[in-house]
C-alpha positions as CSV (number, residue, x, y, z in Angstrom):
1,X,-31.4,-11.3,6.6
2,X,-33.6,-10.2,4.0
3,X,-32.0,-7.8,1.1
4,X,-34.4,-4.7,1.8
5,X,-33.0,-4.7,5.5
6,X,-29.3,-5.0,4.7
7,X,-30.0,-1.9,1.7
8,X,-31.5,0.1,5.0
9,X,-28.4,-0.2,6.4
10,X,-26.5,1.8,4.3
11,X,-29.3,4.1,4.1
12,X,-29.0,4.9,6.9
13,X,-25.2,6.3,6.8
14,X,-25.2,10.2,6.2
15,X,-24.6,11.3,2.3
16,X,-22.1,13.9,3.8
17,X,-20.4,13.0,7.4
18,X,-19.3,15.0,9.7
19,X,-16.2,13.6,9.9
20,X,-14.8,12.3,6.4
21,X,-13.2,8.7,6.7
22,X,-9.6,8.7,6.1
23,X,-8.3,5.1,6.2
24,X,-8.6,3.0,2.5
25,X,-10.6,0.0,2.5
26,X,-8.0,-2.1,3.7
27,X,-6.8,0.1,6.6
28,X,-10.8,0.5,7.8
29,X,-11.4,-3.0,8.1
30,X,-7.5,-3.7,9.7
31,X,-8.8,-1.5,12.1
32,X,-11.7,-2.6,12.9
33,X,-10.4,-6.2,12.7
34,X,-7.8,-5.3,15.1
35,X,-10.8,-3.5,17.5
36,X,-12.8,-6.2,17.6
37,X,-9.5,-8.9,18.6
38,X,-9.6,-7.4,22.1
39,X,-13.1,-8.6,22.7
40,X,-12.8,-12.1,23.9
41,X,-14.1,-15.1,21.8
42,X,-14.3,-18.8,20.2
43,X,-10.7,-19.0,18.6
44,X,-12.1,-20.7,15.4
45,X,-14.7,-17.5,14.8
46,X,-12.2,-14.8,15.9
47,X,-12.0,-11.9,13.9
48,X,-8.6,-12.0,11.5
49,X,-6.6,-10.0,8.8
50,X,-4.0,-11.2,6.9
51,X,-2.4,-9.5,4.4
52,X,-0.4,-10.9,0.9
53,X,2.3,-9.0,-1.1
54,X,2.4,-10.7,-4.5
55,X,4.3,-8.0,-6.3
56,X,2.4,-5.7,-8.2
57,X,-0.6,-7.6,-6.6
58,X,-1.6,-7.8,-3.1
59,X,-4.7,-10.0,-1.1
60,X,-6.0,-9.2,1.6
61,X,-8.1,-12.1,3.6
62,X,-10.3,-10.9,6.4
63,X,-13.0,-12.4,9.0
64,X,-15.1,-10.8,11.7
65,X,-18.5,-10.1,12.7
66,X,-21.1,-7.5,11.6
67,X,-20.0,-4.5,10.5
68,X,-20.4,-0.7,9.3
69,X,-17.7,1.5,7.6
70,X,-16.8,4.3,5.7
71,X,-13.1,3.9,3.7
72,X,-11.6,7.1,1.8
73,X,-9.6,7.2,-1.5
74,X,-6.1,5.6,-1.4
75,X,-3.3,8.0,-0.8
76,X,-1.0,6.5,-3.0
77,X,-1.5,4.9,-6.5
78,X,-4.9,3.5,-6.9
79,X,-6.3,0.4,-7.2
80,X,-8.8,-1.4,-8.6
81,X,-9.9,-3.7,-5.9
82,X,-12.0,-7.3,-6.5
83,X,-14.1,-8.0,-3.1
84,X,-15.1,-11.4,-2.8
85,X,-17.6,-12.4,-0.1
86,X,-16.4,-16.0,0.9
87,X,-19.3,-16.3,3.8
88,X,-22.4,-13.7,4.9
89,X,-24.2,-10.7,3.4
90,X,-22.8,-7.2,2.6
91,X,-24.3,-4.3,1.0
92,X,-21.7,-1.8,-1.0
93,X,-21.9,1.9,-2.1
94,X,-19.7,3.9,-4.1
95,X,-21.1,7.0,-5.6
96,X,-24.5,6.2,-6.6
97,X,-24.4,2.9,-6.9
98,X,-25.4,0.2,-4.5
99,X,-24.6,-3.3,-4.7
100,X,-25.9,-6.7,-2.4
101,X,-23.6,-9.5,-2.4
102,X,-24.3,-13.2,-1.2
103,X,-21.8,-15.8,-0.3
104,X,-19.9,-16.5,-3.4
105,X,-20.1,-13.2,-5.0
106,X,-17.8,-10.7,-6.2
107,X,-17.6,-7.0,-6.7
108,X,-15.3,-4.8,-8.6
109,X,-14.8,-1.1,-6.6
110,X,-12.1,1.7,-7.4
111,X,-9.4,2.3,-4.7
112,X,-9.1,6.1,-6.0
113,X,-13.2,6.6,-4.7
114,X,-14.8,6.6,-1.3
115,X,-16.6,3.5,-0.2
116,X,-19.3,2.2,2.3
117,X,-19.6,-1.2,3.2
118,X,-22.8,-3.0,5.8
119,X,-21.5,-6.4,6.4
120,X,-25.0,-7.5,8.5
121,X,-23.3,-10.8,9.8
122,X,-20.4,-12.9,10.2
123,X,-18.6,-13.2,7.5
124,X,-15.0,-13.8,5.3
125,X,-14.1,-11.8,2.8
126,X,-10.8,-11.3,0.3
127,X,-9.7,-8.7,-1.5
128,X,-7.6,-8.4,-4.5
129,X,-5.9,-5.4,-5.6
130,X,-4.2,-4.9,-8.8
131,X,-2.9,-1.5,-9.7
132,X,-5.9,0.4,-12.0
133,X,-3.7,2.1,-14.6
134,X,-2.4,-1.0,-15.7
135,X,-5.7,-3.0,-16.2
136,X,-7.4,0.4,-17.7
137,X,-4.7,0.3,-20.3
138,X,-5.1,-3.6,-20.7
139,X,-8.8,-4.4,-20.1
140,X,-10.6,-1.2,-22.0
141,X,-14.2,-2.2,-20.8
142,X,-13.1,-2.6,-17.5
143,X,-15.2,0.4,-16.2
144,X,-18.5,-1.5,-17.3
145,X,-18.2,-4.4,-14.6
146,X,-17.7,-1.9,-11.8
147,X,-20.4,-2.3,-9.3
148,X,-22.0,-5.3,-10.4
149,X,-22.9,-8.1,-8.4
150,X,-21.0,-11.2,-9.9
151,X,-22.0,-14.7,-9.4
152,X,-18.8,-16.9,-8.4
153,X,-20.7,-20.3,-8.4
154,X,-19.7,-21.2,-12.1
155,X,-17.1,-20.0,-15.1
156,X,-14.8,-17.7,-14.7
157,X,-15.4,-16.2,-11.8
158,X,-15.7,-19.4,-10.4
159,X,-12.1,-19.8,-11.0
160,X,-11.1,-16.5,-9.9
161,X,-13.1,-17.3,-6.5
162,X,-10.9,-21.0,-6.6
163,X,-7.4,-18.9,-7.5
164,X,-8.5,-16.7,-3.9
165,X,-9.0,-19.8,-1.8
166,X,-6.0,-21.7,-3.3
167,X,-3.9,-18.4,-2.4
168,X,-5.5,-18.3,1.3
169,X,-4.4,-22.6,1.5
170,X,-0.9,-22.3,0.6
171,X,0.1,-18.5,1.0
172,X,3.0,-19.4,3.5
173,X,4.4,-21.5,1.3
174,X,4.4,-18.8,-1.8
175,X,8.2,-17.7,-2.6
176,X,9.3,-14.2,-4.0
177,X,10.6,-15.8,-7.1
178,X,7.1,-16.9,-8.2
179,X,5.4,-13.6,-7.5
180,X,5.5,-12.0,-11.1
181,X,3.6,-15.2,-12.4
182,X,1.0,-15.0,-10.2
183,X,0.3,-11.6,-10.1
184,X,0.4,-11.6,-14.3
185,X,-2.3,-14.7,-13.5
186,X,-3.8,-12.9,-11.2
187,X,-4.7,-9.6,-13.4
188,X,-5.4,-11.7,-16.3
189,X,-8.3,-13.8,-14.7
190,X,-9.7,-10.5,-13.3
191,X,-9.4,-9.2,-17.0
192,X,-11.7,-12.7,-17.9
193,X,-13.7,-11.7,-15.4
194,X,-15.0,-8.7,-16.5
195,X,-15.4,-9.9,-20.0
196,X,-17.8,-12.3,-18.1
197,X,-20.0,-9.6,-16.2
198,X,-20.0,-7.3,-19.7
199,X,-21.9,-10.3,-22.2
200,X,-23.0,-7.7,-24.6
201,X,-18.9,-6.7,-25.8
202,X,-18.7,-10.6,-27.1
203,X,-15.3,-9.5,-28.4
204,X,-14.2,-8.3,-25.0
205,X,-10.5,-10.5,-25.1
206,X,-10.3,-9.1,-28.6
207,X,-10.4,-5.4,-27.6
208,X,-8.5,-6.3,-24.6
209,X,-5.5,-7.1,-26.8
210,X,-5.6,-5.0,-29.8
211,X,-2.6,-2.8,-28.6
212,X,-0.6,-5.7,-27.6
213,X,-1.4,-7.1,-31.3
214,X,-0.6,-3.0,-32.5
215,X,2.4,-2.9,-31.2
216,X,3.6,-6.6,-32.7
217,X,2.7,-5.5,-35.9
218,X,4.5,-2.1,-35.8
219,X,7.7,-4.3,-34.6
220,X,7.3,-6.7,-37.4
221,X,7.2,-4.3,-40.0
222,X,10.5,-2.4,-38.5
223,X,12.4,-5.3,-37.6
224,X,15.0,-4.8,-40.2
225,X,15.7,-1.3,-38.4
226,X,18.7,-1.9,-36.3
227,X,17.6,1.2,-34.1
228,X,14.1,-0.4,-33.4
229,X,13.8,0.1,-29.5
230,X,10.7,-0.2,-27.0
231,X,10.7,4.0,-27.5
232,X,10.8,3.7,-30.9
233,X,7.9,1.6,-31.5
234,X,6.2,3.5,-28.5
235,X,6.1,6.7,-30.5
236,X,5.2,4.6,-33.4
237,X,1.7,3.6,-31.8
238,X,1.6,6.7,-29.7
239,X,1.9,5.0,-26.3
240,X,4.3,5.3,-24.0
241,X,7.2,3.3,-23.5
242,X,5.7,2.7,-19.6
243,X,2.4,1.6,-20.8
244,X,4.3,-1.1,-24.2
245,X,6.3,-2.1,-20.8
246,X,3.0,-3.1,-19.4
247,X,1.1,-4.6,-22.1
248,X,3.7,-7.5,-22.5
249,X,4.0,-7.9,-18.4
250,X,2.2,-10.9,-18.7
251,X,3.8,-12.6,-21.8
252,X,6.6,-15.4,-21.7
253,X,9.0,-13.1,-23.1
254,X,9.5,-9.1,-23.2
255,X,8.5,-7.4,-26.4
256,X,12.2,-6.9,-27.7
257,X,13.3,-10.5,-26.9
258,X,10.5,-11.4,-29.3
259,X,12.2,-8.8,-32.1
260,X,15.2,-10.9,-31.4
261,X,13.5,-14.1,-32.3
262,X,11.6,-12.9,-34.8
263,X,14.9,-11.3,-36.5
264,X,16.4,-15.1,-36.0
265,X,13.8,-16.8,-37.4
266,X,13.8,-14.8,-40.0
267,X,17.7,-15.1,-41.0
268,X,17.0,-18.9,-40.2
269,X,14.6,-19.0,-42.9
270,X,16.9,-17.3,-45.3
271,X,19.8,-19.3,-44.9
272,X,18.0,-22.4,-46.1
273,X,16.8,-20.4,-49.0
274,X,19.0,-21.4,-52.1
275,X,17.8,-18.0,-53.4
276,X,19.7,-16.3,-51.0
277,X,23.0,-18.7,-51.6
278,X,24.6,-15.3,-53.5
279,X,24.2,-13.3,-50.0
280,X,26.5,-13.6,-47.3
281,X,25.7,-14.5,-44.1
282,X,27.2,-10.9,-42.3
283,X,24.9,-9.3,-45.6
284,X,21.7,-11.2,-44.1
285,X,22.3,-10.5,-40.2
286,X,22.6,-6.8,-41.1
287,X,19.3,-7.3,-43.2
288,X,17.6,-8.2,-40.6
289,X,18.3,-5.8,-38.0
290,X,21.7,-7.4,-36.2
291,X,24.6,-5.0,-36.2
292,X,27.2,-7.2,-34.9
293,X,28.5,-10.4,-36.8
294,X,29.7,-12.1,-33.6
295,X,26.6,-11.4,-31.2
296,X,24.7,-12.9,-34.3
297,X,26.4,-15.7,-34.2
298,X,26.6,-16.4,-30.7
299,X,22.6,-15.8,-30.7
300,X,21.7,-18.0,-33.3
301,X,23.5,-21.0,-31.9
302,X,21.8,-20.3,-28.5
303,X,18.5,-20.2,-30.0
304,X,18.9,-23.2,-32.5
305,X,21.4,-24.9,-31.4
306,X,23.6,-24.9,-35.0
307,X,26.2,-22.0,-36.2
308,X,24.6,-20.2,-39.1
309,X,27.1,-21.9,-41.4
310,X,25.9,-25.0,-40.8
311,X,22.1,-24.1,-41.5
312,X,23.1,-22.5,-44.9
313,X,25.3,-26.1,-45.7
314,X,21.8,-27.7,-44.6
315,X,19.9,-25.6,-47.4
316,X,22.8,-26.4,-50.6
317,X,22.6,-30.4,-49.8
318,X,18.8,-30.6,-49.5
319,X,18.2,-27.5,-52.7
320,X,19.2,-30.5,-55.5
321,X,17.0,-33.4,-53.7
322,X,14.0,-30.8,-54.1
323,X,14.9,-30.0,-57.8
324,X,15.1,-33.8,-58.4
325,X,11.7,-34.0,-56.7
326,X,10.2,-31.4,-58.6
327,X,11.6,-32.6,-62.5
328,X,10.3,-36.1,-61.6
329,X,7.0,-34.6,-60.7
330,X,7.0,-32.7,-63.6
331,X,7.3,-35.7,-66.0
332,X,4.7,-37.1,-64.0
């Protein structure tokens, strides 16, 4: 079907209804899904909707044939919703905007505004929805890629589109205990993918994680603080200890577990330091932000597998080899 007539379509839906819609997106088209099951046909081209909780991320895979409708704002917490057209035509509007999407295609809408959606044939769709607040505060240019129409036949959304279909293949298989992971996985590629559909920000990742890198530095430079908390160092970069909570959702470790190593590393590195052989070891914990002799000692050896004693015999026996090394180099 030709462009111009599927854009017709949604011309041809009243600016102002007489009846508002009042189901989201998701609800609309599990109703009319759910409609059009009772309508007997061919098994393999029966309309479906299935539905996948992946934590703080959900997908939504649906099939069916042609259809028209209206979906209101979500009643609870928005969010930002990736449509991707796995088979057939559709023509999207929210606000102003109008968007056509072909096989293959994807489409970033808001959750929070009202939407109207012409899908002119059979088709398949998913949708992935991630909560807004949290990409916003992660992925500032987000707002940019709304209501574009994104190719998914190469890069990354090409890989976003493969993540979708991989979910669809093995969702019964997915357990709860791997759920964070792929949601974190989940957001980030969307984050990639707007970075893609915005080329003109070429240091979209960059801006992405500038308050991620913020806060790291803030934590560095207070890591001798043995107060240093996540509200701390919130109020140090004027966020809020929700949003520093966020930021590092999708790291390998939380932001105070990497104080903890950092403060490690760093007594590590002194304990080797003959110039530090007049300081004791409790002296250098306390330096560096540790207020308890034992728990340092029990959380050094867990992180490198030595008691700090032993690192600081390490540093004496190896401090006259390098003076030997560096007299015969002198003489050299």
């Amino acid at each position: 079907m030709p462009p111009s007539t599927i854009s017709s379509s949604l011309a041809k839906v009243p600016e102002a209804p007489p009846h508002p819609p009042c189901l989201s997106l998701v609800e609309a088209l599990r109703e009319v899904v759910t409609r059009s099951q009772q309508v007997p046909r061919d098994p393999q081209r029966a309309p479906s909707f299935v539905s996948q909780d992946i934590g703080r991320a959900d997908v939504v895979w649906v099939r069916g044939g042609p259809i028209d409708l209206e979906a209101a704002p979500e009643p609870a917490a928005a969010s930002l919703i990736v449509m991707v057209l796995l088979a057939g035509r559709a023509a999207v509007r929210q606000g102003d905007e109008v968007v056509e999407l072909g096989a293959g295609a994807l489409c970033l809408v808001r959750g929070a505004r009202p939407l109207e959606m012409s899908l002119t044939e059979p088709f398949e769709m998913a949708l992935v929805n991630v909560p807004e607040q949290e990409f916003a505060e992660r992925f500032p240019l987000w707002r940019a890629a709304l209501m574009r129409p994104i190719p998914g036949g190469a890069g990354v959304p090409a890989v976003l589109l493969d993540a979708v279909r991989s979910l669809q293949r093995w969702r019964d298989t997915l357990g709860v205990a791997g759920h964070q992971g792929i949601a974190n996985a989940l957001i980030d590629l969307i984050g990639a993918v707007v970075c893609f559909a915005v080329p003109a920000n070429a240091d979209c990742i960059q801006r992405s994680l500038y308050q991620r890198e913020r806060v790291k530095r803030f934590a560095h430079e207070n890591l001798r603080n043995p107060e240093l908390s996540v509200e701390q160092i919130a109020d140090g970069v004027q966020l809020s200890p929700r949003q520093i909570h966020r930021l590092f959702a999708s790291e390998p470790i939380s932001l105070m577990r990497w104080v903890w190593m950092q403060r490690l590393e760093n007594c590590y590195r002194e304990l080797r330091d003959a110039g530090s052989a007049s300081r004791s070891i409790s002296d250098i914990a306390y330096a560096w932000g540790f207020n308890d002799q034992a728990h340092f000692s029990r959380a050094f050896r867990r992180r490198f597998g030595i008691a700090p004693r032993e690192v600081r015999r390490q540093g004496q026996r190896e401090a006259p080899r390098a003076e030997l090394t560096d007299a015969g180099l002198a003489r050299r």
